[in-house]
C-alpha positions as CSV (number, residue, x, y, z in Angstrom):
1,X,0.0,0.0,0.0
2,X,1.4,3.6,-1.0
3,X,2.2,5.9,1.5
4,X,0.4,8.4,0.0
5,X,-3.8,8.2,-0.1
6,X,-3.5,9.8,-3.9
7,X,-0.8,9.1,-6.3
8,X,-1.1,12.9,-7.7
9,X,0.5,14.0,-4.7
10,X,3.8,12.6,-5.6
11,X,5.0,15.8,-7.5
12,X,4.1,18.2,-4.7
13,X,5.5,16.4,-2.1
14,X,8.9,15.6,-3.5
15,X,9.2,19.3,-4.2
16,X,8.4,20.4,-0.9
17,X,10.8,18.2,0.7
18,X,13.9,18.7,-2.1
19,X,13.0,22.7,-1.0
20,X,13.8,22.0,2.0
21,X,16.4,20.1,1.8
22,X,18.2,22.7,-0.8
23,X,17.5,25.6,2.1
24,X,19.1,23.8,4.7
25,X,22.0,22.6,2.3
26,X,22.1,26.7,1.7
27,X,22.3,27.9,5.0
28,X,24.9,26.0,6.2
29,X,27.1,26.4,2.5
30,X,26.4,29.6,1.8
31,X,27.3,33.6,3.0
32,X,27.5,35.6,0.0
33,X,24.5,38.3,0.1
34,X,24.0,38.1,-3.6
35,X,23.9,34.4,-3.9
36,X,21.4,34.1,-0.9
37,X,19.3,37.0,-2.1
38,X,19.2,35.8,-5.6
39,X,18.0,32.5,-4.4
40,X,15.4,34.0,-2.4
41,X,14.3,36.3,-5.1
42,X,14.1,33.2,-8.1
43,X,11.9,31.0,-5.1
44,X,9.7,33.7,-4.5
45,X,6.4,32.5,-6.6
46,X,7.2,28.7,-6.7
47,X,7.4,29.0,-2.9
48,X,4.4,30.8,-2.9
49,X,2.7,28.9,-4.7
50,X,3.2,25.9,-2.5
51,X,0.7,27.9,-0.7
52,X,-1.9,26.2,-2.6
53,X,-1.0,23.2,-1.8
54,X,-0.5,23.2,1.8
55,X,-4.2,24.4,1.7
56,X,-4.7,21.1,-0.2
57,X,-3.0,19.1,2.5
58,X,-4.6,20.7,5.6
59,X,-8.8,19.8,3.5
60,X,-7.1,16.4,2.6
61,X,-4.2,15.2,4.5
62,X,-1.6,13.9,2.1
63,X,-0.2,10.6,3.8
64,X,-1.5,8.0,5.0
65,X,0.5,8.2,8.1
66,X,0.2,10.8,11.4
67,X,3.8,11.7,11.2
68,X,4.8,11.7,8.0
69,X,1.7,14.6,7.3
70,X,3.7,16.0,10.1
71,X,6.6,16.1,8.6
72,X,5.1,17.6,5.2
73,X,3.7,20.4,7.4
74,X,6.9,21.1,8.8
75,X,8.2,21.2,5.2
76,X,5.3,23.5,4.4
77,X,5.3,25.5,7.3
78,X,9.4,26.7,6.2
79,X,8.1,27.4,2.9
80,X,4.6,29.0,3.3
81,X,4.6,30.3,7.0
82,X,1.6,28.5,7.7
83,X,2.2,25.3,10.1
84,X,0.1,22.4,11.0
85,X,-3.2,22.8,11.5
86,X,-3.5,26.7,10.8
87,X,-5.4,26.2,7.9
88,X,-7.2,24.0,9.3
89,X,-8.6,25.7,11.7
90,X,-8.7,29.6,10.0
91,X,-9.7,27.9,7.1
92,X,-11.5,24.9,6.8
93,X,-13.6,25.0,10.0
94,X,-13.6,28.9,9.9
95,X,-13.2,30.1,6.3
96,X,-15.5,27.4,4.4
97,X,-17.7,27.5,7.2
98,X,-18.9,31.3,7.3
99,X,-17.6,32.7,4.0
100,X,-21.3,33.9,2.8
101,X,-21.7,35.7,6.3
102,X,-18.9,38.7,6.5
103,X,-19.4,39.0,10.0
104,X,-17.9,36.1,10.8
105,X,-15.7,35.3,7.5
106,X,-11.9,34.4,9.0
107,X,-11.1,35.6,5.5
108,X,-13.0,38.5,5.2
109,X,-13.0,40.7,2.0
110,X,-15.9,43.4,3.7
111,X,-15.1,46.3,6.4
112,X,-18.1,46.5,8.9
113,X,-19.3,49.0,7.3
114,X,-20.3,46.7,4.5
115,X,-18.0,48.1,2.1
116,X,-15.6,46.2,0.0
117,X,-11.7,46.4,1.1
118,X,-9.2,47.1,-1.5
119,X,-6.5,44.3,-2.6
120,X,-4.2,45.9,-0.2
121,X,-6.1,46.3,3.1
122,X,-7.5,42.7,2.6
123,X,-3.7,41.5,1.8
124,X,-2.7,42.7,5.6
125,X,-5.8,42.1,7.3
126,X,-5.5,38.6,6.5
127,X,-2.2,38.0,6.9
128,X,-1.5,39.8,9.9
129,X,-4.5,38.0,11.6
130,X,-4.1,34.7,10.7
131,X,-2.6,32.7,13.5
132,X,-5.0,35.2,15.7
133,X,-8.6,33.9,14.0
134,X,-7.0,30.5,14.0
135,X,-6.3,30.9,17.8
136,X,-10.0,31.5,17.7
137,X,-11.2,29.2,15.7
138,X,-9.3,26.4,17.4
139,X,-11.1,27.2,21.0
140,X,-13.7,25.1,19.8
141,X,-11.1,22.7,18.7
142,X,-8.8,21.7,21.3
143,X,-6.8,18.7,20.2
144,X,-6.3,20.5,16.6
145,X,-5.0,23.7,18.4
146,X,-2.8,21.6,20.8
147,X,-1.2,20.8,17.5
148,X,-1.0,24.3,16.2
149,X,0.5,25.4,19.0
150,X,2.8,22.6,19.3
151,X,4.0,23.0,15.7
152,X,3.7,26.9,15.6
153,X,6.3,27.1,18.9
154,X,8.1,24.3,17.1
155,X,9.1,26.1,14.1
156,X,9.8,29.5,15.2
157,X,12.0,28.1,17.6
158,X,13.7,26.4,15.4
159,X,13.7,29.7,12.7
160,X,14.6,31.4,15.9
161,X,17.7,29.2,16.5
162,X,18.8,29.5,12.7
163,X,19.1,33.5,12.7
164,X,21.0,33.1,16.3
165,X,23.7,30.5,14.6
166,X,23.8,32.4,11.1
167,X,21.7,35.4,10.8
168,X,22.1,36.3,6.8
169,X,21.3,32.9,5.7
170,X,18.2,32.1,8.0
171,X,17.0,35.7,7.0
172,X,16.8,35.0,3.3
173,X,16.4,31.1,3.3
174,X,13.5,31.4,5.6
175,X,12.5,34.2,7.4
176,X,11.8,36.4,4.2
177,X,10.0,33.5,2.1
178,X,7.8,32.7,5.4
179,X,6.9,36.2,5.0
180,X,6.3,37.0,1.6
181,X,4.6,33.3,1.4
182,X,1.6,34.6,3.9
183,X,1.3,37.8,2.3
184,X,1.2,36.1,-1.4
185,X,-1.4,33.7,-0.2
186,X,-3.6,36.7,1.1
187,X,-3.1,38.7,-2.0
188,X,-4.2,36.2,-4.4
189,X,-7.4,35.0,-2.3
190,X,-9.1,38.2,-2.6
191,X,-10.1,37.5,-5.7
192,X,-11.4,34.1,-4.9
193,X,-15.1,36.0,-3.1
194,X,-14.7,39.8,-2.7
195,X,-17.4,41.8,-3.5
196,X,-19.7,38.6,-3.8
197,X,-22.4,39.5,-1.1
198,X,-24.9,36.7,-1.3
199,X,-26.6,34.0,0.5
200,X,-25.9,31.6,-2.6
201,X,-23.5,29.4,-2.7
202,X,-23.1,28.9,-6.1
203,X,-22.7,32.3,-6.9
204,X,-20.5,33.5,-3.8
205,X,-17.0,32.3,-5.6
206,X,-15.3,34.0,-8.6
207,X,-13.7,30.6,-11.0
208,X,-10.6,30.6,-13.1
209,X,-10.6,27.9,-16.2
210,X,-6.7,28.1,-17.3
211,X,-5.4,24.7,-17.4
212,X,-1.9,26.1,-16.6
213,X,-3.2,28.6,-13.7
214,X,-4.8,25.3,-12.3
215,X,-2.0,22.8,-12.6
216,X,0.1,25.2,-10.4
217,X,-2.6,25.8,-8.2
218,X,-4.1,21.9,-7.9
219,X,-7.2,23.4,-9.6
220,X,-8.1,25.7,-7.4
221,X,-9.7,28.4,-10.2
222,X,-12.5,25.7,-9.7
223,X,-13.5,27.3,-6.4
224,X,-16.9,26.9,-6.1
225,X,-16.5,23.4,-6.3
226,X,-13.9,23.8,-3.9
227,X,-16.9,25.4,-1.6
228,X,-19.4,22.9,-2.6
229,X,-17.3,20.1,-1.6
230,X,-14.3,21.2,0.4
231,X,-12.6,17.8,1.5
232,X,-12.7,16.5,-1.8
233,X,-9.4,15.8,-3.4
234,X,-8.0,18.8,-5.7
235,X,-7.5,16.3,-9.0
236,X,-11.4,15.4,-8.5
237,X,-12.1,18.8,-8.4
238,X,-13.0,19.5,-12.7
239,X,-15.0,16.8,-12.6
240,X,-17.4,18.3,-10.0
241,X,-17.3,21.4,-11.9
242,X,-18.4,20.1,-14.6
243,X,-21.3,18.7,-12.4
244,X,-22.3,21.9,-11.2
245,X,-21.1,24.5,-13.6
246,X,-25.0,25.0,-15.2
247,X,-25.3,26.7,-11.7
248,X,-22.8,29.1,-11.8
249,X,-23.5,32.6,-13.5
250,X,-21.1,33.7,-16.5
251,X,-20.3,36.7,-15.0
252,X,-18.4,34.7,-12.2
253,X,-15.6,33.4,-14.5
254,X,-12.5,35.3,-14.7
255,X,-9.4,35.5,-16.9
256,X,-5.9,35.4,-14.8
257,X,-2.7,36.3,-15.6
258,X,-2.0,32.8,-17.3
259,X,-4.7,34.1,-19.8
260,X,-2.3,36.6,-21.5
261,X,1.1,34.7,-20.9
262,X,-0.3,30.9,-21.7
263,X,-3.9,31.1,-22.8
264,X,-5.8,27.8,-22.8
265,X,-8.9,26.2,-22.6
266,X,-10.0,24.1,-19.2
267,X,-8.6,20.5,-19.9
């Protein structure tokens, strides 16, 4: 029996580990500022964009095996600054469960006084809340938060440990892509519901058909199926689409950036 519970994973995973493997290789090899910066600079967006899939991971845990999804999270965690169970909890049990109702949305896209934020204020609000509204969430939650805790005083110790032993690696090798991981992650969700006030379900989540936008992203321009079915597997994900998509309005598709640099059709 495979490790894994879905053979699709296998790409992900080994990437997420060699990362890893490569930053610590870095920090103890390298000190030049250019070299370190450069590295950071050229893993910004495929670090980000493992973003996606530790989102994946925390709906649909990857392994079969306790510890081994620990040890992806870990992984994840030094790449994404987001570490086991925080998405769990902000996310799937506070996200996917009160997006339609602002008031309560741990993502929220709408100030209270029921206007829309910009891409900006959302970006920060997010971010800078996150492991706050996951605090939250996981008070209702207590093993799952024991975990978060566990792992969130885990890795910073260790990050903290890094910058003590060798400052100028640790800084660029995983401070700075923690950083700009969280942020990224924010920035690109607003346009997953803002603006979409409405009791619906099937018209509360903006979708993006580029095959190439949803290979990086493990298909997650199909976001209302996402919504309608959010511990189903990301590779299962077009095919519920294609279910449901006589539900969903035109005017809820959009174009991404993929559109203009690799246009395609869904696959």
């Amino acid at each position: 029996m495979s490790l894994l519970k879905h053979p699709e994973d296998r790409v992900t995973v080994s990437v997420a580990f060699g990362l890893t493997a490569l930053d610590f290789a870095l920090y103890f090899l390298v000190d030049n500022v250019y070299l370190l910066a450069g590295y950071w600079l050229l893993l910004l967006i495929p670090k980000g964009t493992l973003s996606a899939w530790n989102h994946h991971h925390q709906h649909n845990f990857t392994f079969r095996s306790t510890a081994l999804n620990r040890l992806l999270e870990f992984s994840y965690g030094l790449h994404t600054g987001i570490v086991s169970n925080c998405w769990v909890l902000h996310h799937v049990l506070g996200h996917h469960v009160h997006y339609l109702d602002q008031s309560r949305d741990e993502s929220r896209w709408q100030r209270k006084s029921g206007r829309t934020m910009g891409t900006l204020e959302y970006t920060l609000s997010v971010a800078l809340t996150a492991y706050f509204r996951a605090y939250k969430v996981g008070r209702n939650y207590p093993e799952r938060q024991r975990v978060f805790l566990g792992s969130a005083l885990l890795t910073s110790g260790l990050v903290a440990g890094l910058l003590y032993h060798r400052p100028l690696p640790a800084l660029f090798l995983f401070v700075l892509p923690m950083m700009c991981s969280l942020l990224f992650t924010a920035w690109v969700t607003y346009d997953h519901h803002a603006g979409l006030s409405t009791d619906d379900a099937f018209q509360a989540s903006y979708n993006i058909l580029n095959r190439w936008f949803n290979r990086l992203t493990g298909n997650l321009g199909y976001h209302t199926a996402h919504h309608h079915s959010g511990g189903l597997h990301w590779s299962k994900l077009p095919d519920l689409h294609a279910r449901i998509a006589d539900r969903i309005p035109a005017h809820l598709y959009r174009r991404s950036t993929f559109d203009v640099f690799l246009p395609d059709s869904p696959s």
